[in-house]
BAFI-3210 file (N, C-alpha, C; in Angstrom, 3 decimals, decimal comma, padded with zeros to 6 digits):
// residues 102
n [1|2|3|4|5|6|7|8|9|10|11|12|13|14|15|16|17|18|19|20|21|22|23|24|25|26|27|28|29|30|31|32|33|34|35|36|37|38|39|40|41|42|43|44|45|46|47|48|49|50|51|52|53|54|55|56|57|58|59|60|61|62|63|64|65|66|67|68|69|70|71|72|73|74|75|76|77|78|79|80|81|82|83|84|85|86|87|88|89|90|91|92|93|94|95|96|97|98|99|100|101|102]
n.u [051,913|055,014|056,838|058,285|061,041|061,891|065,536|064,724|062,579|063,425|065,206|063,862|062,487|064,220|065,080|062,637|061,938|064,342|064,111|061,601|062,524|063,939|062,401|061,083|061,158|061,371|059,467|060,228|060,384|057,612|056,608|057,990|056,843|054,463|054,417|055,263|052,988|051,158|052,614|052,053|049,181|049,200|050,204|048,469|045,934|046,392|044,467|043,043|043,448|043,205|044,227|046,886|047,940|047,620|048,939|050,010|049,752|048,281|048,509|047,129|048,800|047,900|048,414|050,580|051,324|052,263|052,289|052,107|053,365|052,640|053,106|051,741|053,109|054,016|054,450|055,347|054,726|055,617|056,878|057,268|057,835|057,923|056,131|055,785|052,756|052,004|053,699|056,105|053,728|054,055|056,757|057,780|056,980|058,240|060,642|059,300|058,763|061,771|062,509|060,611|062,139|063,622]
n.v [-079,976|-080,037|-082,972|-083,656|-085,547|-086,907|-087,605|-089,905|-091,229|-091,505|-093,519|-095,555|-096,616|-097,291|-099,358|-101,173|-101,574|-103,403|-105,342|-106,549|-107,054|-109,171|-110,819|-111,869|-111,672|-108,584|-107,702|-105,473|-103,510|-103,253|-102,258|-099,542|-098,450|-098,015|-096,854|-094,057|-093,374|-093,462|-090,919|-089,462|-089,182|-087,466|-085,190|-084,278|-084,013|-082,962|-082,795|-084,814|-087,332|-088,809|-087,069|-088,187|-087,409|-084,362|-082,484|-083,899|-086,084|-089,274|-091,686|-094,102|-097,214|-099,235|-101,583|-103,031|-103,247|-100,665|-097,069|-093,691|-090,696|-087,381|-083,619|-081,249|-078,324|-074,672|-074,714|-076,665|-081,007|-082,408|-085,495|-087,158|-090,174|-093,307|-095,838|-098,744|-100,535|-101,970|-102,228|-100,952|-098,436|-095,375|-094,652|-092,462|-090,192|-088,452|-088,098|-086,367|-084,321|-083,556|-082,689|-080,416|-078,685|-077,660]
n.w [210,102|211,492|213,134|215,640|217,197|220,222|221,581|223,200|222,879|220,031|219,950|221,869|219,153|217,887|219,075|219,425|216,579|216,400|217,645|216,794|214,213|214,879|215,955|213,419|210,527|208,549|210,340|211,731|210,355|209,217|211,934|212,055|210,077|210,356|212,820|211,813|210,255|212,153|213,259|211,232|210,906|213,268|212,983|211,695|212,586|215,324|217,887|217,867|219,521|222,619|225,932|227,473|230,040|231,782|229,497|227,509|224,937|223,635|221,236|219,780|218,387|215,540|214,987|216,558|219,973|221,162|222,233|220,965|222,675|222,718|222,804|222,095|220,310|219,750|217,330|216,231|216,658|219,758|220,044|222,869|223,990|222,709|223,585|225,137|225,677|227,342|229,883|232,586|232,809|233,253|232,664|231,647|232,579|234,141|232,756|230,528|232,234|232,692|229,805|229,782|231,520|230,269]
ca.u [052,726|056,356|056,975|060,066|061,164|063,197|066,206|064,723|061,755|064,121|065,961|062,376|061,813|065,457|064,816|061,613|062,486|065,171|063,672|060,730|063,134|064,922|061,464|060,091|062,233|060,207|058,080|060,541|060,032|056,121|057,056|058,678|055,941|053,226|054,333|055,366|051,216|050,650|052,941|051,089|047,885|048,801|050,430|047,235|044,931|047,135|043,889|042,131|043,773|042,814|044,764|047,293|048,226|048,428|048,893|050,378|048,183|048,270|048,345|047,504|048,779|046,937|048,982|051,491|051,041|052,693|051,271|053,159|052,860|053,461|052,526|051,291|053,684|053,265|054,684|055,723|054,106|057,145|056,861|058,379|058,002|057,296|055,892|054,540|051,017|051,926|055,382|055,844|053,175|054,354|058,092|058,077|056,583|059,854|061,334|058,603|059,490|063,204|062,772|060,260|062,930|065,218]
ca.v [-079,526|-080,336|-083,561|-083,484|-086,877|-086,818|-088,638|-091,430|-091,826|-092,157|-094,672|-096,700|-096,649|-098,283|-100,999|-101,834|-102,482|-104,266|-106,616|-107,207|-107,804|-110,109|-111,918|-111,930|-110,841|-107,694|-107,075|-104,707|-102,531|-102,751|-101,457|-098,246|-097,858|-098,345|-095,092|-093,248|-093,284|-092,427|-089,587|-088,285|-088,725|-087,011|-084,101|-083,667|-083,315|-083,109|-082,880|-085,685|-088,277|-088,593|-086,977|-089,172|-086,418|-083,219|-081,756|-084,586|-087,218|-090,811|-092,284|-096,044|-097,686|-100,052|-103,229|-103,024|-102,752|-099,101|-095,630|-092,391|-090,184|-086,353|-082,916|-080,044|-077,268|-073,529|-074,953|-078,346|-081,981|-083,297|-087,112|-087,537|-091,203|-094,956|-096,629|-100,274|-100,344|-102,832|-102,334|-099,802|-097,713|-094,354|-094,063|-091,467|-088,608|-088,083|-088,262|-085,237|-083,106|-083,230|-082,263|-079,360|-077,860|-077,203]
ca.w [211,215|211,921|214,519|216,168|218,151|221,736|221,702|223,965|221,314|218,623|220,529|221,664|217,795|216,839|219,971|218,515|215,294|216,265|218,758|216,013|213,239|215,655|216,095|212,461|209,127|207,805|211,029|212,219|209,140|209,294|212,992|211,932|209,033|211,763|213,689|210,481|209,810|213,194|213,364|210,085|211,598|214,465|212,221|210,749|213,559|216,867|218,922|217,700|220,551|224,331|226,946|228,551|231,808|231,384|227,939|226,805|224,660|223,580|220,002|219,948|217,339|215,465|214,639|217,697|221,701|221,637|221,829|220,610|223,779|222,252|223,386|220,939|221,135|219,366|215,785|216,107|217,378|220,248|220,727|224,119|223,712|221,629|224,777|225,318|226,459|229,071|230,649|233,269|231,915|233,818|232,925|230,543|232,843|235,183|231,092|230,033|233,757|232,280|228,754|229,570|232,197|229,082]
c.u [053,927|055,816|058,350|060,235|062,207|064,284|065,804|063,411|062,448|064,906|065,241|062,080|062,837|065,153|063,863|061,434|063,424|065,034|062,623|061,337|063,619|063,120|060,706|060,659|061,459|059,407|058,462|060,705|058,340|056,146|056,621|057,583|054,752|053,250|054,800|054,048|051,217|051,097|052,351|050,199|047,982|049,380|048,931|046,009|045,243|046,092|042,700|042,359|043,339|043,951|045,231|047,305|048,758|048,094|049,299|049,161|048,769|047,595|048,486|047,902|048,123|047,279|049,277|050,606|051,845|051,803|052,675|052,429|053,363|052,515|052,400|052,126|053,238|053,079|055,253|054,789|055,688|056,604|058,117|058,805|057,215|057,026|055,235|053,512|051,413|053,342|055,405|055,214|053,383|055,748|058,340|057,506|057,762|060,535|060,765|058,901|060,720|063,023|062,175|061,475|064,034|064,800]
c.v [-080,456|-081,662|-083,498|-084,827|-086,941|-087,986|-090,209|-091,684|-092,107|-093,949|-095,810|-097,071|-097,779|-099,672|-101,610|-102,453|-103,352|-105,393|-107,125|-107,617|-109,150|-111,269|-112,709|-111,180|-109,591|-107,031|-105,785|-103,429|-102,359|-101,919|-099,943|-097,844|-097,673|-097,159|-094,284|-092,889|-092,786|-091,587|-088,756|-087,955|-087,961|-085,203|-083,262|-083,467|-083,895|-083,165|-083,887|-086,907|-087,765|-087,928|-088,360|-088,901|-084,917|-082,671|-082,863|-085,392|-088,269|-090,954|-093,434|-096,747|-098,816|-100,959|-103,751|-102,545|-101,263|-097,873|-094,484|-091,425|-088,463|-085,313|-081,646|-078,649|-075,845|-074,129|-076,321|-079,536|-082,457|-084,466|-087,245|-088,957|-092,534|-095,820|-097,978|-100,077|-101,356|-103,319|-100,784|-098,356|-095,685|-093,376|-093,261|-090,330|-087,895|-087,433|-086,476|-084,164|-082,428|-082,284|-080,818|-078,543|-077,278|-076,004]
c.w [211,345|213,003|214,752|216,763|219,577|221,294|222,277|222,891|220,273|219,227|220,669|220,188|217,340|217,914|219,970|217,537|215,212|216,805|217,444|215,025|213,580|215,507|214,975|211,179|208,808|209,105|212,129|211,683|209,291|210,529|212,532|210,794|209,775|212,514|212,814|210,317|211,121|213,460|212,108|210,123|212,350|213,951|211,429|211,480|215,058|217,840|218,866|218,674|221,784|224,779|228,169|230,282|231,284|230,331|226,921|226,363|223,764|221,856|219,822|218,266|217,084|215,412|215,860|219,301|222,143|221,341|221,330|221,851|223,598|222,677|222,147|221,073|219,589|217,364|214,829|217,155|217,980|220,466|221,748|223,630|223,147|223,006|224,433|225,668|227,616|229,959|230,911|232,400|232,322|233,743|232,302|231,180|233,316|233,472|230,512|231,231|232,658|231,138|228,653|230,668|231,220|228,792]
res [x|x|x|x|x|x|x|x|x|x|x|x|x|x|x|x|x|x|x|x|x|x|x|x|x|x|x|x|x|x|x|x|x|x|x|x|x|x|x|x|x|x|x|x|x|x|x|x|x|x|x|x|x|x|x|x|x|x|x|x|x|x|x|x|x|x|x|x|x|x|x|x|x|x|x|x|x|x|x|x|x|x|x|x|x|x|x|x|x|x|x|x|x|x|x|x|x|x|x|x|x|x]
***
């Protein structure tokens, strides 16, 4: 199945890698390879994660403190967003309101 990425997930993805490159030569590349695997896992059996709220559901990654937070739609996986696990853990619903009003 297709994933698609929201603008503000693509964006969480480049300020991730760039803050971890910034901290560690290379570890801002394992990053971006780190949710690459979990968006393939989650391509390959979209209902194998918990429910975050809603419809939406939660992909923890395994190295890193982020989840992929994406919702199953008729023909594609959307990743709203690349969240921290421990920084305002809520700001991405107001984010998911918006994007389904489109």
């Amino acid at each position: 199945m297709q994933i698609l990425f929201s603008r503000y997930a693509k964006r969480e993805l480049e300020d991730a890698v760039h803050y971890y490159e910034l901290e560690y030569s290379g570890l801002g590349k394992r990053f971006k390879e780190e949710v690459r695997s979990a968006a393939l896992r989650i391509a390959e059996h979209p209902q194998a994660w918990s429910i975050e709220r809603g419809d939406i559901r939660k992909c923890l990654l395994h190295k890193f403190p982020y989840k992929l937070l994406y919702s199953t739609e008729k023909d594609h996986i959307f990743v709203i967003a690349i969240a921290h696990q421990h920084r305002k853990p809520d700001y991405w619903i107001e984010r998911n309101e918006t994007l389904r009003s489109r």
